[in-house]
PyMOL commands that place a pseudoatom at each C-alpha (Angstrom):
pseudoatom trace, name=CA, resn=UNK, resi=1, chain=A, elem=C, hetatm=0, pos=[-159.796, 152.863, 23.351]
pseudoatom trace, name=CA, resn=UNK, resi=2, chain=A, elem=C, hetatm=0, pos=[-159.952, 151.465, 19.673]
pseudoatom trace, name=CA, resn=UNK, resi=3, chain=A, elem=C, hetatm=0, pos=[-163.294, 150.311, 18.436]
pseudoatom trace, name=CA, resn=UNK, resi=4, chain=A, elem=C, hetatm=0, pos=[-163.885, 147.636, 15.710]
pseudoatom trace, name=CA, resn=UNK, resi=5, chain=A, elem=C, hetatm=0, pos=[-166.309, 147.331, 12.958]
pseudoatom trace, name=CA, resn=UNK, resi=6, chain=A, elem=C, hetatm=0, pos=[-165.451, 143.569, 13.392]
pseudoatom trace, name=CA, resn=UNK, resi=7, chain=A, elem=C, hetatm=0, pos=[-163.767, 141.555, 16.686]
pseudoatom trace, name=CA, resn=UNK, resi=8, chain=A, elem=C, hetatm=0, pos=[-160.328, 140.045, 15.504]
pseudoatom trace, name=CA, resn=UNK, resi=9, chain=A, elem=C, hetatm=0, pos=[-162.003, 136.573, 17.476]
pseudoatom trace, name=CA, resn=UNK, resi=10, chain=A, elem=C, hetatm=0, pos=[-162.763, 133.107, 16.075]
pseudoatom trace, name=CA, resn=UNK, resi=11, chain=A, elem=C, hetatm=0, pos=[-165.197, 130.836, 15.781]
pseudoatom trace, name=CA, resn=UNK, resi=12, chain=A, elem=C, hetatm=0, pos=[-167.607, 130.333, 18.851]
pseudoatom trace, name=CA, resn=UNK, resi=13, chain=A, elem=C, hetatm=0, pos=[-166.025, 133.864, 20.551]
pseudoatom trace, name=CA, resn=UNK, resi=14, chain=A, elem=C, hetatm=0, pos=[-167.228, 135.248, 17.039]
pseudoatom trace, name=CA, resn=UNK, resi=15, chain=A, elem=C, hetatm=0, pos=[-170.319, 134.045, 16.617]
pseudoatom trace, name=CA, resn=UNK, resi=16, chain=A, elem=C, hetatm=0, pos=[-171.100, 134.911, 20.200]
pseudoatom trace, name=CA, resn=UNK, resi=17, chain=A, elem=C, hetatm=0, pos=[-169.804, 138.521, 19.565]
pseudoatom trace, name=CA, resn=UNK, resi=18, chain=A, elem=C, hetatm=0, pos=[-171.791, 139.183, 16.380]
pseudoatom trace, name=CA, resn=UNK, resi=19, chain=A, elem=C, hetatm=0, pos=[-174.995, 137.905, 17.054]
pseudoatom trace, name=CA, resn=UNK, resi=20, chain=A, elem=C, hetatm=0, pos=[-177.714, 140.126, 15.732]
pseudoatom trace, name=CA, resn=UNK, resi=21, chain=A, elem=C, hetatm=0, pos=[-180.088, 138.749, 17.711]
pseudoatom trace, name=CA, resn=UNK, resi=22, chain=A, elem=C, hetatm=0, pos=[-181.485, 138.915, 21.902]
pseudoatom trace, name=CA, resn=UNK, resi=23, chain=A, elem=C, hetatm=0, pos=[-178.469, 137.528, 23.576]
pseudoatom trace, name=CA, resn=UNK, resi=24, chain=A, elem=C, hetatm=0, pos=[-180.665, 136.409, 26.370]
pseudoatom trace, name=CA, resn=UNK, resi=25, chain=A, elem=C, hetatm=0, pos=[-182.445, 134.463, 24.009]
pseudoatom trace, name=CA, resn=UNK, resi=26, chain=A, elem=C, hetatm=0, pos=[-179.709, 132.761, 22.794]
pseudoatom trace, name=CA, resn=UNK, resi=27, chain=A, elem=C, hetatm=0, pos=[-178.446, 131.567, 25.913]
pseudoatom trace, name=CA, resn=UNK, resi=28, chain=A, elem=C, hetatm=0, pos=[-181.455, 130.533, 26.818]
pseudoatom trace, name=CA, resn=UNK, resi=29, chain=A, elem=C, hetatm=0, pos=[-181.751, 128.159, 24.091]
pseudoatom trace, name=CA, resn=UNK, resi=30, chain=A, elem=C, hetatm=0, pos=[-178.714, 127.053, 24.751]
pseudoatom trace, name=CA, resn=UNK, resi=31, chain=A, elem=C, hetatm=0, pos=[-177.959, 126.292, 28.211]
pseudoatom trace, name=CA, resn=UNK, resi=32, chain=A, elem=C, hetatm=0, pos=[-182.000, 126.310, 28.867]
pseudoatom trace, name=CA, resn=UNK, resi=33, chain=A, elem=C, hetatm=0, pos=[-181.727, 128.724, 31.552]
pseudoatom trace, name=CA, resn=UNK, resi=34, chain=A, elem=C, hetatm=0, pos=[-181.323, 132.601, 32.102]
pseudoatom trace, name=CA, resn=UNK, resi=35, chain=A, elem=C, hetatm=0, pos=[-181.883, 134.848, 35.094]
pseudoatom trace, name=CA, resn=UNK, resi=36, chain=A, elem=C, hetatm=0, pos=[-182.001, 139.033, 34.669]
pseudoatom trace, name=CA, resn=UNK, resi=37, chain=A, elem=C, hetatm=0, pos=[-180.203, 140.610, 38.157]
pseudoatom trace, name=CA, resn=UNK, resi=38, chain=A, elem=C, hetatm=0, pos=[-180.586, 144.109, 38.328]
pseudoatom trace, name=CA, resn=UNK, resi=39, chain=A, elem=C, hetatm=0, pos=[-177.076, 145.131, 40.045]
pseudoatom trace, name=CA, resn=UNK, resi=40, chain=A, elem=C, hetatm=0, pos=[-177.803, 149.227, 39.245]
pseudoatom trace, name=CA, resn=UNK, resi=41, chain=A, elem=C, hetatm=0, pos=[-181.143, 151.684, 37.749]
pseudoatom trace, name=CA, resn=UNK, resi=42, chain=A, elem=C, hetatm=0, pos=[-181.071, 155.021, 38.326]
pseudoatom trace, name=CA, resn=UNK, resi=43, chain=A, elem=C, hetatm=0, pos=[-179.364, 158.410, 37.900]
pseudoatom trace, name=CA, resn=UNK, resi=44, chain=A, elem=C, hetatm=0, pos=[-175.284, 158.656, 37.110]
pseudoatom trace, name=CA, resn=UNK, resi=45, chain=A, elem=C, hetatm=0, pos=[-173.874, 160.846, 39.515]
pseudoatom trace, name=CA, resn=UNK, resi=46, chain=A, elem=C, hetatm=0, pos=[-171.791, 162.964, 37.544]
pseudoatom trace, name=CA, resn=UNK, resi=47, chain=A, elem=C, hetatm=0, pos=[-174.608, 163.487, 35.067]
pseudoatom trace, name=CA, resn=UNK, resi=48, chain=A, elem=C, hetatm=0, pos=[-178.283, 163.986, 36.996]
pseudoatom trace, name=CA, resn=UNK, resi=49, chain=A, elem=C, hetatm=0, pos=[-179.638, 164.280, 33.456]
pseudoatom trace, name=CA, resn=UNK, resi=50, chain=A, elem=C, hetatm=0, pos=[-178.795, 161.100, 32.206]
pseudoatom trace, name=CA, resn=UNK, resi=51, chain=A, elem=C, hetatm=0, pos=[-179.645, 157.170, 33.135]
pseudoatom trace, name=CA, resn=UNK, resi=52, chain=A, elem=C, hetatm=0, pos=[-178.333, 154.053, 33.455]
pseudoatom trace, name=CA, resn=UNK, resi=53, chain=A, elem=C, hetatm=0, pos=[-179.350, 150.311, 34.137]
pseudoatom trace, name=CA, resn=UNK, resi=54, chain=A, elem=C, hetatm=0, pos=[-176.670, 147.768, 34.398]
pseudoatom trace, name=CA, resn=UNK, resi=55, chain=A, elem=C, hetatm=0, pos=[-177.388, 143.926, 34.856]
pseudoatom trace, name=CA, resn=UNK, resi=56, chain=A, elem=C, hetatm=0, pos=[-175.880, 140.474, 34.861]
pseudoatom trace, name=CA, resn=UNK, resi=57, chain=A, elem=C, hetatm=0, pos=[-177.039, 137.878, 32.769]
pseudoatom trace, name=CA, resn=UNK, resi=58, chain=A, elem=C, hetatm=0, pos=[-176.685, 134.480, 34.048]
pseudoatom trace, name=CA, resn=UNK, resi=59, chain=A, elem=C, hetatm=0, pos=[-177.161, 130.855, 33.371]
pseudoatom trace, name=CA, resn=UNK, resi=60, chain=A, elem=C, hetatm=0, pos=[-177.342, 128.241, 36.208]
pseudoatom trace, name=CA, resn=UNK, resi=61, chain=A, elem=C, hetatm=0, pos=[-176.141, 130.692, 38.257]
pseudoatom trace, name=CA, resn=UNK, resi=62, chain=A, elem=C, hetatm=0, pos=[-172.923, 131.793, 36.331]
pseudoatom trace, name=CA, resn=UNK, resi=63, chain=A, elem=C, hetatm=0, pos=[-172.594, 135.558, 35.317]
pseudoatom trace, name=CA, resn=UNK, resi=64, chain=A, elem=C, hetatm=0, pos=[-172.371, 135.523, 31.595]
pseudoatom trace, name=CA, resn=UNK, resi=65, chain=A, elem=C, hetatm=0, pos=[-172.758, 139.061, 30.334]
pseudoatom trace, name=CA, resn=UNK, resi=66, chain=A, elem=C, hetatm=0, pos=[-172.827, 142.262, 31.885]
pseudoatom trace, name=CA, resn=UNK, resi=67, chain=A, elem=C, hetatm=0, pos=[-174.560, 144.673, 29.875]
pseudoatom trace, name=CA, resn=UNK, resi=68, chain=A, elem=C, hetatm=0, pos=[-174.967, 148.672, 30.820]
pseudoatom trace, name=CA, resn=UNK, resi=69, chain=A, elem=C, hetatm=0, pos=[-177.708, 150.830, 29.240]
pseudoatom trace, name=CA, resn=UNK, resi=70, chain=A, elem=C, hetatm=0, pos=[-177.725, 154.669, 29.681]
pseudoatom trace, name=CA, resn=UNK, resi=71, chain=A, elem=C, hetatm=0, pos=[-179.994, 157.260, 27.924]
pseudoatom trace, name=CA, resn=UNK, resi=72, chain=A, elem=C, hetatm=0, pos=[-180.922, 160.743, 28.409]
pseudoatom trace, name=CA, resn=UNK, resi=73, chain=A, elem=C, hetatm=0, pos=[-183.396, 161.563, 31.428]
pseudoatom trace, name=CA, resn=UNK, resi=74, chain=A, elem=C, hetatm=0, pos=[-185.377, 162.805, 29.349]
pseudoatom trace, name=CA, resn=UNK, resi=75, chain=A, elem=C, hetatm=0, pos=[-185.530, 160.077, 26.806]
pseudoatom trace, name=CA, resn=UNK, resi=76, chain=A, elem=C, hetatm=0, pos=[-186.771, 157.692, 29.895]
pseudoatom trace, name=CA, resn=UNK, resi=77, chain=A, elem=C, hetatm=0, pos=[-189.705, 159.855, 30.277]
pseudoatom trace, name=CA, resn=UNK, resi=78, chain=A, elem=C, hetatm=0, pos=[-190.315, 160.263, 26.302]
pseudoatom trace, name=CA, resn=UNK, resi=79, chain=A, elem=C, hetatm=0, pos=[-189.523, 157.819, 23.672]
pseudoatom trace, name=CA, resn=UNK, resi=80, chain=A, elem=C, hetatm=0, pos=[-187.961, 154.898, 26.207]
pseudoatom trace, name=CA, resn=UNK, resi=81, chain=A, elem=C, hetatm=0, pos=[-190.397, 154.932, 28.747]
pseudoatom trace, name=CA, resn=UNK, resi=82, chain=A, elem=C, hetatm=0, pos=[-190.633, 151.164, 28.594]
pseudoatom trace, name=CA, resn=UNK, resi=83, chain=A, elem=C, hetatm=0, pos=[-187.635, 150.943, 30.374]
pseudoatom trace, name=CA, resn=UNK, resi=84, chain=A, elem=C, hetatm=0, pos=[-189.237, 151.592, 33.611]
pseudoatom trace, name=CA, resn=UNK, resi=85, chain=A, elem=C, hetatm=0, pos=[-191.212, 148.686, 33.693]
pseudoatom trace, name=CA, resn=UNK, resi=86, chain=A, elem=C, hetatm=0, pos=[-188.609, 146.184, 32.610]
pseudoatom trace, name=CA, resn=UNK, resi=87, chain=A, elem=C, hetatm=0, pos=[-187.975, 144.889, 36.260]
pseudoatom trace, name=CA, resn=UNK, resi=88, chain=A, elem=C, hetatm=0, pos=[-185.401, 141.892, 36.377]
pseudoatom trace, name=CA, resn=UNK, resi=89, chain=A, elem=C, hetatm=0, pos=[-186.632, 141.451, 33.007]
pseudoatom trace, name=CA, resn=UNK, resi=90, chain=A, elem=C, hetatm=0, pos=[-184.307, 141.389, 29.459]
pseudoatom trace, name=CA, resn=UNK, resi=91, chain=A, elem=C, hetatm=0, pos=[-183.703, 144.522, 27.769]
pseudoatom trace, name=CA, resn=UNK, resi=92, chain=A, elem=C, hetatm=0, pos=[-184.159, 142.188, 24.653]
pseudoatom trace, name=CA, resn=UNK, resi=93, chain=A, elem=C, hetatm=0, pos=[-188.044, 141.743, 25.720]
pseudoatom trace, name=CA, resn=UNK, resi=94, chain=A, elem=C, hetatm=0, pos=[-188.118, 145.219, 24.831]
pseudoatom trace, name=CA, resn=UNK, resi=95, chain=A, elem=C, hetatm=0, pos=[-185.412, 145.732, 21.404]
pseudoatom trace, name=CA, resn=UNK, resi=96, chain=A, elem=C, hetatm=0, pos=[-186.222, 143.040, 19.442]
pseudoatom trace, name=CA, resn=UNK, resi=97, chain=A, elem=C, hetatm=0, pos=[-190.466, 143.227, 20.063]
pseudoatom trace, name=CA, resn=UNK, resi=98, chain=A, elem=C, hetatm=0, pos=[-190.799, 146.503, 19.313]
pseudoatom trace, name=CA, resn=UNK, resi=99, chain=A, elem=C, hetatm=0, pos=[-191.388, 147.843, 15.587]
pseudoatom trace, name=CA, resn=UNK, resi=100, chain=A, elem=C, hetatm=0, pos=[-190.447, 151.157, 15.892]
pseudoatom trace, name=CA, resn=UNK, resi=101, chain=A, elem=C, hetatm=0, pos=[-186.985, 150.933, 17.634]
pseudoatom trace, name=CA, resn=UNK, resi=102, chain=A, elem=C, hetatm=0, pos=[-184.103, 149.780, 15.343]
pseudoatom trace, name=CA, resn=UNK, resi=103, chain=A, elem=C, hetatm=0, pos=[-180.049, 149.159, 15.969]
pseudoatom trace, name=CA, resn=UNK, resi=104, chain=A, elem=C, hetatm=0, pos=[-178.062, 152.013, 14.385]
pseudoatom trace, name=CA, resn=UNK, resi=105, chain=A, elem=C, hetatm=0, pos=[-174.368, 150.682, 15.028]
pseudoatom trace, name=CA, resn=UNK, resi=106, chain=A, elem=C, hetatm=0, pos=[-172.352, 147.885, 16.691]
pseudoatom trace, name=CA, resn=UNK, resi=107, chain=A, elem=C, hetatm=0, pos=[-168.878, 148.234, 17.673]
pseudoatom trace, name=CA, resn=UNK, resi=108, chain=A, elem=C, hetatm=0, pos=[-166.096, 146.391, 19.264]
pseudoatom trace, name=CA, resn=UNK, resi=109, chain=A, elem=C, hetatm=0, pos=[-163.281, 146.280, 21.544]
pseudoatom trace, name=CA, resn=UNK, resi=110, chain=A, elem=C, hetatm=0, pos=[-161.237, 144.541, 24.281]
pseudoatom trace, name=CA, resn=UNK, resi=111, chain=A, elem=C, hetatm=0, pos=[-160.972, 146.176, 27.438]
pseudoatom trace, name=CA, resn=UNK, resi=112, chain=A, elem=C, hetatm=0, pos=[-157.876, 146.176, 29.061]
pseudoatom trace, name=CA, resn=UNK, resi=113, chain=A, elem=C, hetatm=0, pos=[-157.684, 145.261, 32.525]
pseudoatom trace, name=CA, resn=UNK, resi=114, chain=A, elem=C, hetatm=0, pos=[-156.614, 149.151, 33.243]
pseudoatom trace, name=CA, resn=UNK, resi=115, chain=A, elem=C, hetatm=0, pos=[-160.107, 150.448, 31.789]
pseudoatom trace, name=CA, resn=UNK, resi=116, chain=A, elem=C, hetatm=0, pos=[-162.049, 151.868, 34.021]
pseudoatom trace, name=CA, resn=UNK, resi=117, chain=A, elem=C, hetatm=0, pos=[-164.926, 149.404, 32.732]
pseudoatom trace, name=CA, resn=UNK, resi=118, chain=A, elem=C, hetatm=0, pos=[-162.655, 146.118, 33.591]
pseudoatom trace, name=CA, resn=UNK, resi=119, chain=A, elem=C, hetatm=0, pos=[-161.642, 147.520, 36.869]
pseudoatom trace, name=CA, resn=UNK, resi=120, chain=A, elem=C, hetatm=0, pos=[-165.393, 148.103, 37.913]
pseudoatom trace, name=CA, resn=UNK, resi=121, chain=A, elem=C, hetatm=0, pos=[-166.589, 144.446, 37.137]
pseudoatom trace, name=CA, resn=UNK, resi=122, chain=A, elem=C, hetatm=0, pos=[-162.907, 143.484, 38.855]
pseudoatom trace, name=CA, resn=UNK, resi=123, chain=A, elem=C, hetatm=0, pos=[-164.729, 144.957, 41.821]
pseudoatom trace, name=CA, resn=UNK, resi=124, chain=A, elem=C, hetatm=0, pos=[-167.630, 143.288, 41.169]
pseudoatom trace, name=CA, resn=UNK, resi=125, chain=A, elem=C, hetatm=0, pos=[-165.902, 139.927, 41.227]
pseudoatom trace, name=CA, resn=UNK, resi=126, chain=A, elem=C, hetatm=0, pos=[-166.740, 139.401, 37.255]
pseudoatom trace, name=CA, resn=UNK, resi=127, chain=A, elem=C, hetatm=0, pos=[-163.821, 139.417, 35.725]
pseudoatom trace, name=CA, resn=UNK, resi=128, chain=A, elem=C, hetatm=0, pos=[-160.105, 137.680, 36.602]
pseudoatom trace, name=CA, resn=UNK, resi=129, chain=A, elem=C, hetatm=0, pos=[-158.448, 137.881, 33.056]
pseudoatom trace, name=CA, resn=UNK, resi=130, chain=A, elem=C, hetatm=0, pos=[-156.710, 140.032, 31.417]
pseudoatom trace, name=CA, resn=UNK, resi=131, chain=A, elem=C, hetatm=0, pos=[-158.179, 139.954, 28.182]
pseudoatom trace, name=CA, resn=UNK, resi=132, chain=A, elem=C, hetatm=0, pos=[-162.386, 140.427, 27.760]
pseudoatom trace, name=CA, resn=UNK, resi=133, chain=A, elem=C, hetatm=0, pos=[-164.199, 141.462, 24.714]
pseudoatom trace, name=CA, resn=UNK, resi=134, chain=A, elem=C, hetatm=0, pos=[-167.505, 144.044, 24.919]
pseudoatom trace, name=CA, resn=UNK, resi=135, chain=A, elem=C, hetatm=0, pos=[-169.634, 144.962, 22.400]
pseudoatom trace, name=CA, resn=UNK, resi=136, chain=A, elem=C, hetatm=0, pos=[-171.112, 148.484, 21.971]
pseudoatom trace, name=CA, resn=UNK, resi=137, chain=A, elem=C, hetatm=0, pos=[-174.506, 149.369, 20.131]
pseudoatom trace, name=CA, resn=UNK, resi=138, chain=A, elem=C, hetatm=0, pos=[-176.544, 152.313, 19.856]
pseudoatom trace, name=CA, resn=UNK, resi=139, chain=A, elem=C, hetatm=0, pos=[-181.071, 152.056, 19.558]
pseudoatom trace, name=CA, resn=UNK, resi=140, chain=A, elem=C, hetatm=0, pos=[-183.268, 154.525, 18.278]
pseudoatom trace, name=CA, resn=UNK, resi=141, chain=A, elem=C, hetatm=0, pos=[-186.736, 154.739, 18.847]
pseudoatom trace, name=CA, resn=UNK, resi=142, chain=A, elem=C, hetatm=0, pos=[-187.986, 158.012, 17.649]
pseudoatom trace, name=CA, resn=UNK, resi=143, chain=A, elem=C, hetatm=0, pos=[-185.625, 159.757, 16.879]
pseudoatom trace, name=CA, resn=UNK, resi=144, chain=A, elem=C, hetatm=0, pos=[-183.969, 159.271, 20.645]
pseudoatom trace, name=CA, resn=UNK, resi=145, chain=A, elem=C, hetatm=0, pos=[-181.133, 156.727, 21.165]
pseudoatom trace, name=CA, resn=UNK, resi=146, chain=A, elem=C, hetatm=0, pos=[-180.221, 153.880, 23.470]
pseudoatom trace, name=CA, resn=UNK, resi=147, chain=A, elem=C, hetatm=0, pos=[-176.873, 153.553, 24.686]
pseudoatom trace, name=CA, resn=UNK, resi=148, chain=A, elem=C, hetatm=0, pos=[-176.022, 149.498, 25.252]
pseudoatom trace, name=CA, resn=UNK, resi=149, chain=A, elem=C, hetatm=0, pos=[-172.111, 148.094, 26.343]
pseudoatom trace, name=CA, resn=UNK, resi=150, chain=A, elem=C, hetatm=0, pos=[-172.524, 144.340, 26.474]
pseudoatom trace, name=CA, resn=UNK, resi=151, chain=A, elem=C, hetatm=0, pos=[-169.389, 142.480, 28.493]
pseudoatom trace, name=CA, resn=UNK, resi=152, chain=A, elem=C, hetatm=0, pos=[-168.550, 139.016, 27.936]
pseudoatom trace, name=CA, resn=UNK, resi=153, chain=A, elem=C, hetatm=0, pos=[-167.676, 137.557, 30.783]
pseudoatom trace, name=CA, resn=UNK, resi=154, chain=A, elem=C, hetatm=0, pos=[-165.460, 134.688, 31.322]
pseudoatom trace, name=CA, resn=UNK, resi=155, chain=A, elem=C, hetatm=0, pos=[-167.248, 131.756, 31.453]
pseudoatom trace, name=CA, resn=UNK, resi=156, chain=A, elem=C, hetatm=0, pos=[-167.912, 128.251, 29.495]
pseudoatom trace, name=CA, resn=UNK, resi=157, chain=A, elem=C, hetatm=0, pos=[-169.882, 129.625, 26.272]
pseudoatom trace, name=CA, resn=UNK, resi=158, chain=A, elem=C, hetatm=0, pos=[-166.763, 131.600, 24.771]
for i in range(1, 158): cmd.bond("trace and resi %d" % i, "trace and resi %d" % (i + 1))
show_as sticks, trace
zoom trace
């Protein structure tokens, strides 16, 4: 997989893409609605020392993002123990309110639909083109860093 300082898209797809703000805010203001489902918190299998949240973001009921954080364990019960109280809310209540974390990088990339990431939310019933851009970015708070892959699902605001 290649990763991009920049997406290749255009116009709204770009501005979507590169916003430096809370997505979830965004989409609230704009389609005046937002809803948090939890789909996954807990452990990754292959790694018992590490953790990961994934959710769905949606507006009147449409899935608009999926977004995936993982961390270390350890992190969870140090520097990002805020995480465990964030419930069906927005990881953004958390990233943009909090003085002392800050965004080291964003990257991006299309996933192709043989990616193990577009096959999962294939399974999931999120995806049914070929083509879908995601957005990676890495936290720190304390020294410890946040892990977050934001998927743009298709849907209307693209």
């Amino acid at each position: 997989m290649i990763w991009l300082k920049s997406p290749t898209a255009k116009g709204k797809e770009f501005s979507w893409l590169t916003e430096k703000g809370s997505l979830t805010e965004r989409l609230n203001k704009e389609f005046h609605d937002v809803e948090v489902d939890v789909i996954y918190e807990g452990k990754v299998s292959e790694e018992k020392s590490s953790y990961k949240r994934e959710v769905i973001i949606k507006s009147h009921g449409q899935p608009m993002i999926f977004a995936r954080t993982s961390l270390k364990d350890d992190d969870l019960n140090g520097a990002w123990r805020c995480l465990k109280k964030l419930g069906q809310e927005s990881l953004a209540n958390i990233l943009f309110k909090d003085t002392e974390i800050y965004r080291r990088s964003m990257l991006y990339q299309i996933i192709q639909p043989a990616d193990a990431l577009h096959l999962y939310l294939k399974s999931l019933d999120l995806v049914n083109q070929e083509i879908i851009w995601l957005r990676k970015s890495e936290w720190e708070k304390n020294g410890k860093t946040l892990s977050l892959i934001e998927v743009f699902l298709p849907n209307p605001f693209i």
